[in-house]
C-alpha positions in Angstrom: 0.0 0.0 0.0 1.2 3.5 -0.8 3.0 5.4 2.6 1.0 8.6 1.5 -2.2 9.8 1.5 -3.6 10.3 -2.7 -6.9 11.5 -4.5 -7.6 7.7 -5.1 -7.9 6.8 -1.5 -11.0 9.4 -1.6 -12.6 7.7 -5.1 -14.2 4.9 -3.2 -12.9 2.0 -4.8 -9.4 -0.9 -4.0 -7.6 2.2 -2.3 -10.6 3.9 0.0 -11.1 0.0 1.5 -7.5 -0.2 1.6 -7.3 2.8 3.9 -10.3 2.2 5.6 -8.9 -1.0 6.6 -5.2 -0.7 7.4 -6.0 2.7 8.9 -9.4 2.9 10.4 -11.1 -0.1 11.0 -7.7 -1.1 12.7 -7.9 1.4 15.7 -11.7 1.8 15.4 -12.4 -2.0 15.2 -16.0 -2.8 17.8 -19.2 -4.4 17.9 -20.8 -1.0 16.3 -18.2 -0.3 13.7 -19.8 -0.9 10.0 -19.2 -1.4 6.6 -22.7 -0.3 5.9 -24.1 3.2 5.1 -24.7 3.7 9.1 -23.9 2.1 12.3 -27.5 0.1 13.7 -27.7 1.4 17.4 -29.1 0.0 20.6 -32.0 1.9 22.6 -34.0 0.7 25.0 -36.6 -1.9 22.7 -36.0 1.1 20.1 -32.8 0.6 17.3 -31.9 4.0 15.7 -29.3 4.8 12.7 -26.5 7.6 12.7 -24.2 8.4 10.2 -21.5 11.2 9.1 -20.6 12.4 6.0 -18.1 14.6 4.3 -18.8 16.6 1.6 -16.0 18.8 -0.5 -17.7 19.4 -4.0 -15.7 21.3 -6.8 -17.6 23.2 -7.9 -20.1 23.9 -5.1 -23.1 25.0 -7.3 -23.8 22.5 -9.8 -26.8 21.4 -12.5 -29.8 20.2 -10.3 -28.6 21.6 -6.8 -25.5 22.6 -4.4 -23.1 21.3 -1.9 -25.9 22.5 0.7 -28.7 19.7 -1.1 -25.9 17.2 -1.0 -25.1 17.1 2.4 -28.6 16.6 2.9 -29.5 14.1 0.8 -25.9 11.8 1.6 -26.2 11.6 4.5 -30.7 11.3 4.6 -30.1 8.5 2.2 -27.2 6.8 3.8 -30.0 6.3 7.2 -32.2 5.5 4.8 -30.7 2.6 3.3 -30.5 1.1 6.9 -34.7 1.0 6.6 -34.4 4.3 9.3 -36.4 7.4 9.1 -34.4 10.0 9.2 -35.3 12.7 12.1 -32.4 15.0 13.2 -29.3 16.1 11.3 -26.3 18.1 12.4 -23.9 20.5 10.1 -20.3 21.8 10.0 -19.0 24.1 8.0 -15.4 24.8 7.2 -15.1 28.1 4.7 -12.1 29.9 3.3 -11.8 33.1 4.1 -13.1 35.1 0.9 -15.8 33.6 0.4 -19.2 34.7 -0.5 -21.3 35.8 1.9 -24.3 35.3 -1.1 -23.3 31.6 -1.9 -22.9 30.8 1.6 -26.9 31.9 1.9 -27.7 30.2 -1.2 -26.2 27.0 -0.1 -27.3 27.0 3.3 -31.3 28.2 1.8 -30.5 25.2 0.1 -29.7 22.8 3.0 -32.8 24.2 4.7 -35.3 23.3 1.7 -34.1 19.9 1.2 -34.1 19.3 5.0 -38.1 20.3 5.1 -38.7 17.8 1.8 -37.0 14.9 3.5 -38.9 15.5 6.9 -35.6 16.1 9.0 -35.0 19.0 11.4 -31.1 20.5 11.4 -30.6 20.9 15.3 -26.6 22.0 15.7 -23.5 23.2 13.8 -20.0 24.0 14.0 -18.6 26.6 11.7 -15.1 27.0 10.7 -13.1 29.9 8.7 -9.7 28.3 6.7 -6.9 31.4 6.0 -7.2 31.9 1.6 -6.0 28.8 0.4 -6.2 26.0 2.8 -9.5 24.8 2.1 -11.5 24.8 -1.5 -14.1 27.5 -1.3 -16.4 25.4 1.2 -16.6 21.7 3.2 -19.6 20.4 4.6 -19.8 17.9 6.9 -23.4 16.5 8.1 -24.0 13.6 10.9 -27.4 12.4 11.0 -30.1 10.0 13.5 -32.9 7.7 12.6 -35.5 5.5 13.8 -35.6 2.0 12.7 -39.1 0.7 11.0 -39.6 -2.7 12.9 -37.7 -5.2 12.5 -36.2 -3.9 9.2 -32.6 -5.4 8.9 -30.9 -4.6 5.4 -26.7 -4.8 5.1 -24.1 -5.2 2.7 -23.1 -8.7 4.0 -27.1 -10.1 3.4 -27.1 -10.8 -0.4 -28.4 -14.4 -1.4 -27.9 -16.0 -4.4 -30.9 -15.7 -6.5 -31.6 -12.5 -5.2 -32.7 -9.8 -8.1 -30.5 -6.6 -8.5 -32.3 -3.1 -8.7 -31.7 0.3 -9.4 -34.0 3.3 -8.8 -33.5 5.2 -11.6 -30.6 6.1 -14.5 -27.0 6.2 -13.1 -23.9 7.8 -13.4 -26.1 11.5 -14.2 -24.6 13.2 -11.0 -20.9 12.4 -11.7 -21.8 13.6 -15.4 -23.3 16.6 -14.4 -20.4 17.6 -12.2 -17.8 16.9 -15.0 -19.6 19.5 -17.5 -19.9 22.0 -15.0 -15.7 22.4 -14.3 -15.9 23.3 -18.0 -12.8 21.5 -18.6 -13.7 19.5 -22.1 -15.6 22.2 -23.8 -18.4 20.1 -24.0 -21.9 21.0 -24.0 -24.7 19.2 -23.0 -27.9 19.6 -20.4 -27.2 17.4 -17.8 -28.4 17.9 -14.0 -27.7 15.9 -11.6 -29.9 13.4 -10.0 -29.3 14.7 -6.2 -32.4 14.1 -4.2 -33.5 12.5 -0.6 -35.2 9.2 -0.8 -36.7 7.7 2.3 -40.0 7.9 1.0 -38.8 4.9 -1.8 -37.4 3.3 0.8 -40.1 3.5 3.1 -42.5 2.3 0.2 -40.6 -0.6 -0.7 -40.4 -1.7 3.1 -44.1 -1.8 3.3 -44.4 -4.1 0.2 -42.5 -6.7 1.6 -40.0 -7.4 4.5 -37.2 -9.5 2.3 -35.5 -6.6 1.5 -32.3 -7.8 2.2 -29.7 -4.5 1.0 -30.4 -1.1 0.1 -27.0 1.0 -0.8 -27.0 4.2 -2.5 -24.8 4.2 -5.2 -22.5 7.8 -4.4 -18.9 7.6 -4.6 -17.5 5.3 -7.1 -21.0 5.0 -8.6 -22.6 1.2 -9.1 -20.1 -0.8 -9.9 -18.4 -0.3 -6.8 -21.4 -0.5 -4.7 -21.7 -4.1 -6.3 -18.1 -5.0 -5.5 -18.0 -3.8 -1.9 -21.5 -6.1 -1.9 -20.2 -9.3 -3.7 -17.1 -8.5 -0.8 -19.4 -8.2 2.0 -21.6 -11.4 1.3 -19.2 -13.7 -0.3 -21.4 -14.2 -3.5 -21.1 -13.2 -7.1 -22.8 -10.4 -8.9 -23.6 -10.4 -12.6 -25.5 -7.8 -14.2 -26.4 -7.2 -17.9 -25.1 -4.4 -19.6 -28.2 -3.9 -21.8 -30.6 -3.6 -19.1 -28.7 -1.1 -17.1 -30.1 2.5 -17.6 -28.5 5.4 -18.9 -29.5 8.9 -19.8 -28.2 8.9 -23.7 -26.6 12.4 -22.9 -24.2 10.6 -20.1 -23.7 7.3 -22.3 -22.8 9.6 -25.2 -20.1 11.7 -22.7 -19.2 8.7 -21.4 -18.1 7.1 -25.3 -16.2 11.0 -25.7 -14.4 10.7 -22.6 -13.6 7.0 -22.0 -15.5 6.4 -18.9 -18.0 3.7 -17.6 -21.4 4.7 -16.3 -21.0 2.5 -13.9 -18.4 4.0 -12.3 -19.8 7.5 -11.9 -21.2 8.8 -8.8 -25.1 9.0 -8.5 -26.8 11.2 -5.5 -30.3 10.2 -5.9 -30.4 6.2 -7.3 -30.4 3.4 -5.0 -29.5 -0.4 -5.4 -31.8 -2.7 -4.1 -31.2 -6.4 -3.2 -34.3 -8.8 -2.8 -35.8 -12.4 -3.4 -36.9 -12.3 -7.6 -40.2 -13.5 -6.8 -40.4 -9.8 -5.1 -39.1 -7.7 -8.6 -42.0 -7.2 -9.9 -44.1 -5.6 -7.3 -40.9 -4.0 -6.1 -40.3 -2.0 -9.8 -44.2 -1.3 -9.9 -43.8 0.6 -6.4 -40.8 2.1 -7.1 -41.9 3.4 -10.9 -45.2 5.2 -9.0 -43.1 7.2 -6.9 -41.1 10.7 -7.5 -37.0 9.9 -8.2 -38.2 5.6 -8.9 -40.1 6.1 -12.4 -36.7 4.7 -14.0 -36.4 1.5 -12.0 -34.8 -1.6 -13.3 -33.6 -4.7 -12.7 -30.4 -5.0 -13.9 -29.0 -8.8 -12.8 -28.7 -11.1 -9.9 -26.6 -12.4 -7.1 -25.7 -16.0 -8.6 -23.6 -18.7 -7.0 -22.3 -19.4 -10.6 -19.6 -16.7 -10.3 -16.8 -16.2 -7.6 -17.2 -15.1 -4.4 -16.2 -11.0 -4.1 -16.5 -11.1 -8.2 -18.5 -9.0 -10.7 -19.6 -10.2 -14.1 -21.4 -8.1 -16.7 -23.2 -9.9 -19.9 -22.2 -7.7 -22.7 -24.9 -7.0 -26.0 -23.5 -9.3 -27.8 -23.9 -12.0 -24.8 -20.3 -12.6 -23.8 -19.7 -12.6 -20.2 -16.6 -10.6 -18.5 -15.6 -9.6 -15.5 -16.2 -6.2 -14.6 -12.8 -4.0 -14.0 -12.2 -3.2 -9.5 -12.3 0.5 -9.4 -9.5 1.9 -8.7 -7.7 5.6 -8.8 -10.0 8.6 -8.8 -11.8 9.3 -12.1 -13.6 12.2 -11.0 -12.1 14.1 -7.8 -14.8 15.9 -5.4 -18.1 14.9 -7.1 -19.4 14.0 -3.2 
């Protein structure tokens, strides 16, 4: 493993779990301490959710929202996925001196509006001013608590083989929408991103059936490396099919420009779901009749035919390959 800290230990694929684990998990190793979106807490005959996130966007105002709606929704969704209903969220704010007193409003107007549509309340911050220089414009970080529905119980480490694979909606259109707004490859194309707080598809799906058995949203490092850390996490294989996964012909057609895998870009308002087939159908019908769901697809299936930890994608033409580990950092900052 490399002695310093790079970009690609942020990008979320080999080098993030590298550093997680040699680093992290190594000092902070206990009964609590998750691989999942959020640590499942003990209270009284009550369980509750809380997760943190970090949030250093370049830029900060993007197509279809700001840092301020990101903070929201990453770390909403992130309790979400754990089948908790998110209730109370806390902020900090690290800023470099200069900056805008008039983006600072807009991003924190932002924050506030996002927080009323995902029925959370925002009940303490921290704010912090960097001298010019030491910070990039602005860093959010937002912690977060839930409530547990039931006996919900959804995890990385609970795929089955036969299980379908889901997604919510189109991928890759956040990490897209980011790339066109540094204005780097002159390329011009209307793209926003897909940013948005889901509970309420989680919540829907939970009362359809209780054999949910994982629900990750796919952010950093996009869907193909929420399927990897999965097929890690349960010890089964993955294989999806490339003609059934859904993208927006705008990112597919930046993606053929640019060299880059849908898969592999970051999404802030899709979600992968994990559940018995017998379950897909009603499971796409509730998702498709919901706001940020219409675009829901299966897109493949945990199988026993494949290795353990592996990821196989059935290409047009029907050949079957294994899909590349992410690694390095394709798109710094898009989370």
């Amino acid at each position: 493993m490399d002695q310093t800290v790079l970009l690609a230990h942020g990008g979320g694929g080999v080098q993030t779990q590298e550093l997680i684990d040699r680093i992290f998990k190594a000092h902070f190793a206990n009964p609590y301490f998750t691989a999942d979106d959020a640590a499942v807490l003990p209270l009284g005959h009550e369980r509750l959710a809380f997760s943190t996130d970090g949030f250093i966007v370049s830029p900060p105002f993007f197509p279809g929202g700001n840092i301020g709606k990101l903070s929201i929704c990453g770390t909403v969704n992130d309790l979400a996925c754990m089948g908790a209903q998110p209730l109370w969220l806390t902020c900090a704010f690290v800023l470099e001196e200069g900056f805008p007193l008039a983006d600072l409003e807009g991003i924190v107007c932002a924050m506030a509006e996002t927080a009323k549509a995902a029925g959370v309340t925002l009940v303490a911050g921290d704010t912090k001013v960097a001298s010019k220089g030491q910070v990039d414009k602005v860093f959010i970080t937002t912690s977060g608590i839930g409530r547990l529905l039931g006996n919900v119980h959804t995890s990385g480490a609970l795929a089955r083989d036969g299980d379908a694979i889901l997604v919510t909606g189109d991928i890759g259109r956040h990490g897209a929408a980011i790339l066109l707004a540094r204005e780097e490859f002159g390329i011009e194309a209307e793209i926003e991103s897909d940013c948005a707080p889901l509970w309420h598809l989680v919540q829907a799906v939970l009362e359809k059936t209780d054999e949910i058995h994982v629900i990750r949203d796919a952010t950093r490092g996009g869907v193909g490396t929420v399927l990897y850390e999965i097929a890690s996490q349960s010890q089964v294989g993955i294989e999806i099919r490339q003609e059934d996964l859904p993208v927006d012909p705008r990112v597919s057609g930046i993606c053929s420009m640019l060299g880059l895998d849908p898969l592999y870009l970051a999404c802030e308002g899709r979600l992968v779901i994990i559940a018995p087939h017998k379950e897909q159908d009603r499971l796409l019908a509730t998702l498709r009749a919901l706001p940020h769901g219409e675009g829901a697809a299966c897109i493949g299936s945990v199988t026993g035919r494949h290795k353990a930890g592996s990821v196989v994608v059935e290409t047009a033409i029907g050949a079957k390959t294994l899909l590349p580990r992410p690694t390095g950092e394709l798109l710094p900052r898009i989370c």
